[in-house]
KEMI-700147 format. One line per 10 residues: their letters; for each residue y, z, x of C-alpha. Coordinates in steps of 0.001 Angstrom, whole numbers, plus 500000, padded with zeros to 6 digits. Each point is the difference from the previous one (the first is absolute). Layout:
<filums>
a	Y/Z/X ~ ... $
</filums>
This chain:
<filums>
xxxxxxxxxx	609480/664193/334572 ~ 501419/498201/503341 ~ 498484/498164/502167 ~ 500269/503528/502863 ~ 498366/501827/497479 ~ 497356/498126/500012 ~ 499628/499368/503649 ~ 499447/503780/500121 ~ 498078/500525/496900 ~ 496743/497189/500939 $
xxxxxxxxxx	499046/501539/503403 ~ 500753/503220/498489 ~ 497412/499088/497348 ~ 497580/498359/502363 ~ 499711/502318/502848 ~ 499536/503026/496995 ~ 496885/497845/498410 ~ 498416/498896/504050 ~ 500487/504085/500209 ~ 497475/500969/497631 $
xxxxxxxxxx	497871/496969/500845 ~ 499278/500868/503212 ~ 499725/503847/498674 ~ 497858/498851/498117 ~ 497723/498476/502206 ~ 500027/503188/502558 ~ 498826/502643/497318 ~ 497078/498786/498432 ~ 497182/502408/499497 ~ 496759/499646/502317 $
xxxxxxxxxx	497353/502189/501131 ~ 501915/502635/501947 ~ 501426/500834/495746 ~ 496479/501189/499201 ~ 498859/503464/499421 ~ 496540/498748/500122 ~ 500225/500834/504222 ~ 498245/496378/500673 ~ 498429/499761/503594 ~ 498083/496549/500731 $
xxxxxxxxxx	496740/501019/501963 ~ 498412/496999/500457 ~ 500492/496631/499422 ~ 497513/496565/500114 ~ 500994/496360/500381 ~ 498322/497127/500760 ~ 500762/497355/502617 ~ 499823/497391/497289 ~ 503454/497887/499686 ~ 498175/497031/498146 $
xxxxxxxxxx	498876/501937/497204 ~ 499918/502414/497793 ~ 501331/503606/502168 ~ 498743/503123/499195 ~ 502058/502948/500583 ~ 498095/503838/499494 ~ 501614/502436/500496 ~ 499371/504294/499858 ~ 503236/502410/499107 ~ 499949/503372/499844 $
xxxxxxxxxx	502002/501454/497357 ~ 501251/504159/499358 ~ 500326/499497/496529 ~ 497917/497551/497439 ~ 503273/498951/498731 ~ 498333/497116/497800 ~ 503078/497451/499652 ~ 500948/500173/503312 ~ 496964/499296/501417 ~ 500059/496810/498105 $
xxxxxxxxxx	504058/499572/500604 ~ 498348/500230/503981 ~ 497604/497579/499592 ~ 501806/497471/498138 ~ 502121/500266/503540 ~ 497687/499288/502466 ~ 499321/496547/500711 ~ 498367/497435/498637 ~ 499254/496186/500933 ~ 499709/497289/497322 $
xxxxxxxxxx	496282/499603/499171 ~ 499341/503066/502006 ~ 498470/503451/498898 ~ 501659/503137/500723 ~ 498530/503743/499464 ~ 501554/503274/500248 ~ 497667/503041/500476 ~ 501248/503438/499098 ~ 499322/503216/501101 ~ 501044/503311/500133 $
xxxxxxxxxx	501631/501649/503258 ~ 496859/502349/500733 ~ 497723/497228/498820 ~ 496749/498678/501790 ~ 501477/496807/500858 ~ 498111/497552/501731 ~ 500858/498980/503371 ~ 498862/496158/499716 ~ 500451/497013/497763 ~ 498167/496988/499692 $
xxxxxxxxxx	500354/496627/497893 ~ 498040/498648/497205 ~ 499500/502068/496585 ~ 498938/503766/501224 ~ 503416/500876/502693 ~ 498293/503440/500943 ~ 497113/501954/500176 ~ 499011/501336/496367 ~ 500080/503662/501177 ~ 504217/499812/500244 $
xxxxxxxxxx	499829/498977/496017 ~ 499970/503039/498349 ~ 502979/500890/502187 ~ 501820/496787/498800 ~ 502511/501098/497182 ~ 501447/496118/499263 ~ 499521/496696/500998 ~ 503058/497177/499631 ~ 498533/496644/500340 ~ 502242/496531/499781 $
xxxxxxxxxx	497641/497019/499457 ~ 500355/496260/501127 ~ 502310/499130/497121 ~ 501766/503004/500436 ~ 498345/501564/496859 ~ 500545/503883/500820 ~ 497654/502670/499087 ~ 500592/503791/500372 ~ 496577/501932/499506 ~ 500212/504308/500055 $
xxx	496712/501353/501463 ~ 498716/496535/500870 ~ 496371/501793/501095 $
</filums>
């Protein structure tokens, strides 16, 4: 090969492999992909920066599409030494209309309604419970 072979052939290469980089990048699959029909209802954090954040949060789902919900919670966020929970219910679901801090996030008359819980612990230990009540 010449050296104008070349010259053509690099960029050529290069602007091919930044192509499906950047593709790539764009078409990664998120929560719009689901079937599940996620809807976040509620969600809890509190105004503590210095240490450990708790994030609660209720979504209502159509379908109890088991990995998903899990694929959903493991994409919410979470803060290092933080604790994050995911409360799931169905669509036509009593679903409770407040959340508070601290162990119990609801009153105890929404958990028979609550199909799964996704919680992400303070060293980001993950635990995915069905019929948590």
């Amino acid at each position: 090969m010449n050296r104008k072979s070349l010259v053509y052939i690099i960029p050529i290469g290069v602007l091919i492999l930044i192509f499906f980089m950047v593709r790539d990048v764009f078409d990664q699959p998120g929560i719009e992909d689901t079937k599940a029909g996620f809807k976040e209802i509620l969600k809890y954090r509190n105004a503590n920066n210095t240490g450990p954040v708790q994030r609660i949060y209720v979504v209502t789902v159509k379908d109890s599409v088991w990995k998903e919900m899990e694929d959903y919670g493991n994409l919410m966020p979470h803060t290092k030494y933080g604790n994050t929970k995911v409360y799931f219910f169905m669509e036509n679901a009593n679903i409770p209309k407040t959340l508070e801090p601290g162990e119990v996030n609801f009153d105890p008359q929404f958990n028979k309604s609550c199909i799964a819980l996704f919680e992400k612990s303070a060293m980001s230990q993950v635990a995915f419970n069905r019929h948590p009540f």
